[in-house]
N, C-alpha and C positions, 0 to 999 in steps of 0.2 A: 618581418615587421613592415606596416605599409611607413612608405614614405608620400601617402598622398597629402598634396595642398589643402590645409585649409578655405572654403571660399568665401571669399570678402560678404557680409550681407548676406549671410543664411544662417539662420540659428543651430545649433549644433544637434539638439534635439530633434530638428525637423530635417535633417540631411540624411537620407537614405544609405546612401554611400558612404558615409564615413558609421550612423549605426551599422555597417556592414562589415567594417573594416577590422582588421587585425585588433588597431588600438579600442577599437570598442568592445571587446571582448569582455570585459568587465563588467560595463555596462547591461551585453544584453543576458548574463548572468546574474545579475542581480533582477533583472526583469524577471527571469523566472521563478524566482523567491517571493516578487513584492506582488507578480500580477494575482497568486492561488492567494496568501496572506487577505488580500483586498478582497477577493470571493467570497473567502471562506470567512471572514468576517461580517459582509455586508451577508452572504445567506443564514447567518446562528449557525454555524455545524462548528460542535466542542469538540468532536474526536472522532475516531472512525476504526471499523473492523475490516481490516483489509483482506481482500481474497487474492492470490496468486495461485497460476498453473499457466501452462499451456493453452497456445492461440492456435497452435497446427491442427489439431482434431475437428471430428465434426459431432454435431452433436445423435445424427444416427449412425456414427462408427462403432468398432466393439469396445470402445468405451466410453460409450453415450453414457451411461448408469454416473459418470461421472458429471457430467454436463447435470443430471437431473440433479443428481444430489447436492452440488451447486446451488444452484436455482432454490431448491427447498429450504437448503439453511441461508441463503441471505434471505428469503421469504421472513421465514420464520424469526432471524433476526429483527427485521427492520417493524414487523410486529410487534415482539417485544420492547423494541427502543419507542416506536410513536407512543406507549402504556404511560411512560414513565414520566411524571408528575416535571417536566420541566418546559422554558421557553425557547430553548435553544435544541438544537436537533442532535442527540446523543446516539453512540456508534453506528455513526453513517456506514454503509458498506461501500467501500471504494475496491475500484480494480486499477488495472493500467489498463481499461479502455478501450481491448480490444477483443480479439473472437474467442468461442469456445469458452474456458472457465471462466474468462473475464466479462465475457455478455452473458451466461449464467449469470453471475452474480451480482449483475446489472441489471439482469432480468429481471430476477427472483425480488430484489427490492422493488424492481416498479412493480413487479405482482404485487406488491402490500400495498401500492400506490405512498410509498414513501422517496423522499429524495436518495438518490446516489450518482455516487465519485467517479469520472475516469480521468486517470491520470498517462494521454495518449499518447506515442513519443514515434517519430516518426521514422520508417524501416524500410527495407527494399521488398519486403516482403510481405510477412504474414499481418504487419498489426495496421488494422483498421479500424477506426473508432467504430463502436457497434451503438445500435441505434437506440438502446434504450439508457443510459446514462441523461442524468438530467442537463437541461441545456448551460443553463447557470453554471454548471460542478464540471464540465468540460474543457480540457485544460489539451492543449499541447506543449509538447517538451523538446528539445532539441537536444538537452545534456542530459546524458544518461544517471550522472550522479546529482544533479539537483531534481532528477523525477524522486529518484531513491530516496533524498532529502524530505520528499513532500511523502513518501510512504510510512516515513519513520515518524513522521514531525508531532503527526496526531496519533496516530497508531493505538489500541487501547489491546489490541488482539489482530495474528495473522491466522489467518486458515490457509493451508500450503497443500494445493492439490496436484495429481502429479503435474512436470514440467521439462522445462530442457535447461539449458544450460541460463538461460534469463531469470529460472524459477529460482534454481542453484544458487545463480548468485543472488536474488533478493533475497532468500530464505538466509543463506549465510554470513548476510551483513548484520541481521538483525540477530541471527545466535551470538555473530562473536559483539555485537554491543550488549548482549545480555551477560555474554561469558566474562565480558571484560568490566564489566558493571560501569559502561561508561553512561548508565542512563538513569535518572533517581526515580525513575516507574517501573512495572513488571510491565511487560507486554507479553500476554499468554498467546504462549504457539503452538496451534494442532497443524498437525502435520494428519492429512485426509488421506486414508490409502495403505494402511500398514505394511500389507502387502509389495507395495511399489517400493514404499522408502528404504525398506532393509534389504531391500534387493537392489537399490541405487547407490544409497552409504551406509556403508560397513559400520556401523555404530560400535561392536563390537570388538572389530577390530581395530579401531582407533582407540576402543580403552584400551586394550590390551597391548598396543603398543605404549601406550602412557602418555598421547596424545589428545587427549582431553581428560577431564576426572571422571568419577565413576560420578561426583554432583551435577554436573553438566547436562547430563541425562534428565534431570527434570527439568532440563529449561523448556523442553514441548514434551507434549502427547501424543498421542495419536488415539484418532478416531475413524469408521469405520462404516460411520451412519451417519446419516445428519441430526438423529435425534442425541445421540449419544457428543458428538460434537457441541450442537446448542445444549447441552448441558454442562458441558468444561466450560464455555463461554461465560454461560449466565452465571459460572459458579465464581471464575476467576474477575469477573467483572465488576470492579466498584460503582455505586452509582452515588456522585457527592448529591448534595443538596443546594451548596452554594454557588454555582458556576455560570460564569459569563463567558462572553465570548470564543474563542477558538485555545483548545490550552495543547500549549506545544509541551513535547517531551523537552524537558533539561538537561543538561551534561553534569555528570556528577565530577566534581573537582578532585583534586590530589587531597583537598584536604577535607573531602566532607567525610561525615561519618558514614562506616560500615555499614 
């Protein structure tokens, strides 16, 4: 813990050095709760279709065909969402903001010339905010679990293309809030890539060992295409009629109903 001096005649707010400090830790965690909240409400964006995978590839490597397909279904999405009879801007496509599938599907939005999300978090390495994410919806993050927070918060649908151990764990936060039904919304998950995923997790063998249920298995799908994909989307996707502002997913309590 710091034991630094308060200094006489400097407002607390405006002191560099102590926002820097141990005890403000608090502080500049709730900053990254309150600064997207304020965005995301002064742009109208109610809820968003998140894309995760992998930032290491390129998009002419031998799994470019992923990069495209990317690109095509946030396309295609953010087309479908401008259609729809509302004032506020309905599932935005967001990524975490950086290369490969995440500028795919940064892309592929500005292709429709609609708004989209990165949520960019800062790395020794590979994540670079990529250039087509709207400037407004550009966000950096310092804490790993309040970026995650901001992936969850609006969330309406994830599309999970392959990844590394970053994609893993985004993907397996939001199974086990599905699994554990700690959320009173569906959030539909295609998992992109059939091929990859069953050959990453043993789905199978995790029923088999009695480690998850055999229900579990519908909490995603998988698809294979991007037209087959925007079709679980559009299917699992409500569109209300009456909605304002930014609508956060809920915690579903001990005691609400089943």
């Amino acid at each position: 813990m710091s034991n630094r001096a308060f200094p006489s005649g400097r407002l607390a707010y405006k002191d560099v050095g102590f926002l820097d400090s141990d005890d403000a830790r608090p502080l500049r965690i709730l900053a990254e709760y309150i600064e997207p909240y304020a965005a995301f409400r002064r742009e109208r964006i109610q809820d968003t279709i998140v894309f995760f995978g992998s930032a290491r590839l390129e998009e002419e490597g031998p799994l470019g065909h992923y990069y495209a397909a990317a690109r095509e279904l946030a396309r295609s999405v953010t087309e479908w969402s401008k259609s729809l009879p509302h004032g506020v801007h309905r599932f935005t496509v967001c990524s975490g903001g950086g290369g490969w599938i995440m500028e795919a599907a940064n892309r592929g939005a500005s292709d429709a010339h609609g708004r989209t999300i990165g949520l960019n978090i800062g790395l020794p390495h590979e994540q670079r905010p990529n250039p087509y994410v709207t400037r407004e919806l550009t966000f950096e993050f310092h804490y790993f679990f309040m970026r995650k927070l901001w992936f969850a918060h609006l969330a309406r649908a994830l599309v999970v293309f392959p990844g590394g151990f970053g994609t893993l764990d985004e993907l397996m936060e939001v199974l086990t809030l599905a699994q554990t039904r700690k959320l009173d919304r569906k959030i539909a998950i295609v998992l992109f890539g059939s091929d990859y995923w069953n050959e990453i997790i043993n789905f199978d063998a995790l029923e088999r060992h009695g480690m998850i249920d055999p229900a579990d298995r519908a909490l995603f799908q998988f698809a294979d295409d991007p037209a087959s994909a925007f079709d679980i989307l559009r299917t699992s996707l409500v569109v209300e009629t009456d909605v304002e502002g930014p609508c956060f997913a809920k915690s579903r309590t001990s005691a609400s109903p089943a």
